[in-house]
N, C-alpha and C positions, 0 to 999 in steps of 0.2 A: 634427563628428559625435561621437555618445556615447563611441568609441573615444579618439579623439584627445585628448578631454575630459578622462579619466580618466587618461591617461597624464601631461597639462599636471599635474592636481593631483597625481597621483605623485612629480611632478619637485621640486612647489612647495610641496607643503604641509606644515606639521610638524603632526603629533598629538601632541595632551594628552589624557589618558587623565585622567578627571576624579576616578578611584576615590582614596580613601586620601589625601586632601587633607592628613591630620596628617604625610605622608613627606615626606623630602625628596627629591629625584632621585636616582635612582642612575643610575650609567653602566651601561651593557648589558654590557663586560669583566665588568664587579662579579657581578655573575647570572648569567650564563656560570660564573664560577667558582664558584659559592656551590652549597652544596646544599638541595637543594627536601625538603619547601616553605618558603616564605618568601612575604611580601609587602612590594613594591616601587610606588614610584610611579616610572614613565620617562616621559621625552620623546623620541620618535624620531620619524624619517620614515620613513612606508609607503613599503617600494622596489616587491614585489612583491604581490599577490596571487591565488590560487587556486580553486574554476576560474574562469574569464574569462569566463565566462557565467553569468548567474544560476540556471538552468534546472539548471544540471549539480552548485550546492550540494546539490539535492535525493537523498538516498538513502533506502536501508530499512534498519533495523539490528534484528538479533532483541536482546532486554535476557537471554535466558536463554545464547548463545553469544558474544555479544557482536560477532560477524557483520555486516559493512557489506557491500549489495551496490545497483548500479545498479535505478534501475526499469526495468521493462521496458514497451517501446513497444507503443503498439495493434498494430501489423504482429503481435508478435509471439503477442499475444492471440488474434486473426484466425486466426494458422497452429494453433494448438492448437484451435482451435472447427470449423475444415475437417478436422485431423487425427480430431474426434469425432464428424464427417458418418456417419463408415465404419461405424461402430457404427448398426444400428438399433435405434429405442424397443423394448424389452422389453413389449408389451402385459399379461403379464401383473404388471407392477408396477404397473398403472395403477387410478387411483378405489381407493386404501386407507380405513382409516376417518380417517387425517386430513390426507388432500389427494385434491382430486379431480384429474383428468386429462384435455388436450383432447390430439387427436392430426389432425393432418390432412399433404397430400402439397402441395408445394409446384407451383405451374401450370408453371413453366420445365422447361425439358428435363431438367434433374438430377434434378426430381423428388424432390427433399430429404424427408426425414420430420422433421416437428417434432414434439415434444411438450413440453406445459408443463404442469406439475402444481401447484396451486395448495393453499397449506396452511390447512387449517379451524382453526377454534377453535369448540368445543361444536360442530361438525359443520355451524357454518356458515360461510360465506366470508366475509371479512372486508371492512371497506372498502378503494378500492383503494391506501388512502396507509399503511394498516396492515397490508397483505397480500405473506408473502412469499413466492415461486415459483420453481419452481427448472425451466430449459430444458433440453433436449435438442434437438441438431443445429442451433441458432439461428447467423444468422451474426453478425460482430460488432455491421452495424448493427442487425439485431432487437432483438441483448439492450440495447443502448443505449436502443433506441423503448420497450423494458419499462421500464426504470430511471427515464424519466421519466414512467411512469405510478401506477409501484409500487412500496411502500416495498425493498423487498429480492428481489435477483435473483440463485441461484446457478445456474453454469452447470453439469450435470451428465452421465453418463451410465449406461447400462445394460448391466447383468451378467446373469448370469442367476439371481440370485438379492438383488442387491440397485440400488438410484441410488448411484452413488458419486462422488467430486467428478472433476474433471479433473488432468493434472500441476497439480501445486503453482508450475510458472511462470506457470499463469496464476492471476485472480485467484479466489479460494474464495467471496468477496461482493463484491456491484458495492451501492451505496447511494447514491441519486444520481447526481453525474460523480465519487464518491468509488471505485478500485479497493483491495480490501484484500486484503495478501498472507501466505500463510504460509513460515513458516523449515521449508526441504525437510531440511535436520537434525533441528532437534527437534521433527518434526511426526509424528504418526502419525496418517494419518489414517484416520477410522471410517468406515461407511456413513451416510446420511443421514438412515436413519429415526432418529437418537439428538436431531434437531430437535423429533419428536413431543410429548417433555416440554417445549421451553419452548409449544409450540402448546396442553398443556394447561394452563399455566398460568394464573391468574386473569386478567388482564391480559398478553397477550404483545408484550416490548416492540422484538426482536428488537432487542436490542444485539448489537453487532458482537463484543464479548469474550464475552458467552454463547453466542451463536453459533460459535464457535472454540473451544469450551471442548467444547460436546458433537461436534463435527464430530474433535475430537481432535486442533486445528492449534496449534499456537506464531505468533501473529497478529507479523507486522512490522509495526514501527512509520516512520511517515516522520519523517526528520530530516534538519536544516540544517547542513551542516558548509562550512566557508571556511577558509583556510590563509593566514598574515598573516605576509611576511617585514619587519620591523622594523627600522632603524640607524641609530645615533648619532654614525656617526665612530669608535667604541672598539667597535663590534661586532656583527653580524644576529645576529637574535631569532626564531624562528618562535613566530607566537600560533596558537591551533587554536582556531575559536567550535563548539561543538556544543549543538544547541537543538535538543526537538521542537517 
């Protein structure tokens, strides 16, 4: 198995790190002791590496706090979208001049109230791969079934005087099966109608950074981090890879 696998070449294999080919080797003591920075060319064996699943190199990190945190699971999405059931649609935010509003009651006994409010450009609807909407009291699988029909899906709800996003655990824009998250530090976030200017815009292209930009969020970025214990006999290394 793939476990076993990786353990056999842990035991067995030496790595050559092909950078800096003008250097000679140094011993891992040597760089240990040395002060950074400096560039070295080594040869060691991988003893360990970090985490052990591929799934779990995945995080978020804000670039403005510098902030690593896990992604958070559908479950948890779910529980924040049941948590914004209790809230009913505000009627009268609905049909402004630049989104119109459908509102209906769900058949099953809970009797859910949806609403999805759909945003115009020059006061007309948009096609549906360019159109973006923003739900009230949807469950997870609804806003999913939106997402693959329309370009841009935020989940929202209602005040009584404005649409406002959901906590910032969940996600602000869903695009795609892409979830995108804001930093609950450096986010302040605005009511929704501040979307209205990119909808007037000549072309609205409903990028995810302008969108974050007037919603008033600091967007996370996903990124790759892995943790590489390194040795030569003369000494472990820990290597860190961080890539978006």
């Amino acid at each position: 198995d793939l476990e076993s696998h990786l353990q056999r070449c842990q035991q067995l294999s030496v790595t050559v790190l092909t950078d800096h080919q003008d250097l000679n080797n140094t011993e891992l003591r040597t760089i240990l002791n040395s002060t950074a920075p400096q560039q070295y060319r080594i040869r060691a064996k991988l003893r360990t590496y970090k985490p052990q699943k591929l799934y779990q190199s995945v995080k978020l990190h804000c670039s403005k706090c510098n902030s690593l945190q896990e992604v958070p699971d559908g479950d948890d999405f779910d529980l924040i979208l049941q948590g914004s059931e209790v809230t009913t649609p505000n009627p009268e935010l609905h049909n402004t001049s630049w989104y119109d509003s459908v509102m209906w009651t769900t058949p099953d006994q809970k009797q859910r109230k949806i609403a999805i409010h759909f945003v115009k450009h020059d006061e007309m609807l948009q096609q549906p791969e360019d159109t973006l909407l923003m739900i009230e009291g949807g469950t997870l699988k609804e806003v999913w079934k939106l997402t693959k029909r329309f370009k841009c899906v935020i989940p929202v709800r209602s005040t009584e005087e404005n649409l406002e996003l959901l906590d910032l655990s969940a996600p602000f824009l869903l695009q795609g099966n892409i979830k995108y998250y804001g930093c609950k530090q450096c986010s302040t976030p605005k009511p929704v109608k501040g979307l209205s200017s990119i909808a007037a815009e000549q072309r609205p292209s409903w990028e995810p950074t302008e969108i974050a930009q007037v919603l008033g969020i600091e967007p996370l970025q996903y990124v790759f981090i892995m943790k590489f214990t390194l040795i030569d006999g003369t000494g472990a290394l820990n290597a860190y890879l961080f890539d978006y």
